[in-house]
Structures are given as C-alpha cells and as structure tokens.
C-alpha positions as CSV (number, residue, x, y, z in Angstrom):
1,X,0.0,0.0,0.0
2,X,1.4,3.7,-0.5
3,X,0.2,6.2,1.2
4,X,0.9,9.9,-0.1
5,X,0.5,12.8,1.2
6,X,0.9,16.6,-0.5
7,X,2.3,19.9,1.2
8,X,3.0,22.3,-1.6
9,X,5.3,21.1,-3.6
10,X,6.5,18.8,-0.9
11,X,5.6,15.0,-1.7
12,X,5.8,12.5,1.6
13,X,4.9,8.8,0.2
14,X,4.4,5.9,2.6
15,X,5.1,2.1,1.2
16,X,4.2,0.1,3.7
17,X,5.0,-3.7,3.5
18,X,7.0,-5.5,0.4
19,X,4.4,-5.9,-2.0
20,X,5.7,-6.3,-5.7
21,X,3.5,-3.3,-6.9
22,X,5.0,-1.1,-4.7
23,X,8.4,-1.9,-6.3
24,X,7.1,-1.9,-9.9
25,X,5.1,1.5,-9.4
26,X,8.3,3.1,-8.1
27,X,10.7,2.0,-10.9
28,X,8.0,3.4,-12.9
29,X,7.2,6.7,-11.6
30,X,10.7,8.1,-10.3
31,X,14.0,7.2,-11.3
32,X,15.8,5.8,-8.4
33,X,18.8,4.0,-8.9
34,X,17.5,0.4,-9.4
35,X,20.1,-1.0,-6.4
36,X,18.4,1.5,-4.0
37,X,15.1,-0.3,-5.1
38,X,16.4,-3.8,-4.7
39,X,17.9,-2.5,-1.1
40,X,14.4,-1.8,-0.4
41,X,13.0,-5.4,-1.2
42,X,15.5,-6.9,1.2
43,X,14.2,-7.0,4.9
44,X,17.1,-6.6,6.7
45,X,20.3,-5.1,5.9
46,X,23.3,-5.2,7.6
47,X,24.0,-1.8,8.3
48,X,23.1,1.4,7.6
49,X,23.9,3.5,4.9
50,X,24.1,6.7,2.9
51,X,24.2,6.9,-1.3
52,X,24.2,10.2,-2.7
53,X,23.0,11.1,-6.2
54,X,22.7,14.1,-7.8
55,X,18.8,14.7,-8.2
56,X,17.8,12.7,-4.5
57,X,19.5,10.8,-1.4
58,X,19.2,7.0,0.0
59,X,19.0,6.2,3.4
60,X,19.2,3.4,5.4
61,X,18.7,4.2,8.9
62,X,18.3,1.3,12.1
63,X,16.8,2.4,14.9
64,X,16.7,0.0,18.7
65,X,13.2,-1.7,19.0
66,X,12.3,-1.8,23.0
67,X,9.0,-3.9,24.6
68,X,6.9,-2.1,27.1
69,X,9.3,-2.4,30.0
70,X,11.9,-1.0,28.2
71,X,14.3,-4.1,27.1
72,X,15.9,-3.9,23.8
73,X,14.0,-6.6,21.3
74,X,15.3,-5.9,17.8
75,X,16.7,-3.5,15.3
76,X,13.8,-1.7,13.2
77,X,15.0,-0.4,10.0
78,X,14.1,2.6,8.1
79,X,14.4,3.0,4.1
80,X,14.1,6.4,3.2
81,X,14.4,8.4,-0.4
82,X,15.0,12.0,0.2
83,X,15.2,14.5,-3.1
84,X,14.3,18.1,-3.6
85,X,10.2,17.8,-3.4
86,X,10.1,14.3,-1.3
C-alpha cells in the first residue's frame, strides 16, 4: 500500500509492507537507482547506509526496537528516499 500525502510542492509517500507493486510503481514513476530499489525489497540489511545522487539521497537508517518495560528486542529499519520535493 502507498500512502501519499501533498504539502505544496512537498511529496511524503508511505510504502508500507514488500508488495511487488510497490516496487514496480516506483521503478515506474521516479527514477531511483534500481540497487536503492532492490535494497528496499531486502528485509534486513546489515548496516546502515548513505548513497548520494545528484537529483535525491538514499537512506538506510536502524533504529533499537524496546517492549513495554523498556528491554531492547530488535533493530527496526528505516528506508528512506530523500530529493528536492520528497
């Protein structure tokens, strides 16, 4: 599912879960480097990361995952495409 949402000319989309479409509609309507994409299909990567392209960034950002008392449970991970309007 993508969620977007509009500000201006500021453009936040929202791909939640790793559902083929998501991939194919992004191929389609930007043009993101296609390793960023496949980056984004995997569920885990082992670190974090930073590519830089002229026209947008890539991110790859891992944040601790706690459970209600406060214990550390997991590393969440956080894939995020940032350009001039998104």
């Amino acid at each position: 599912m993508i969620e977007t949402i509009k500000l201006g000319t500021l453009r936040w989309s929202i791909f939640s879960g790793r559902q083929k479409k998501n991939y194919r509609v992004c191929r389609i309507i930007t043009t993101f480097h296609p390793l960023d994409i496949e980056d984004c299909k995997s569920p885990v990567n082992l670190r974090p990361k930073i590519d830089l392209y002229q026209d947008y960034h890539f991110l790859i950002l891992h944040f601790p995952s706690m459970d209600s008392y406060g214990t550390f449970v997991e590393t969440k991970e956080v894939k995020v495409f940032w350009g001039k309007d998104f």
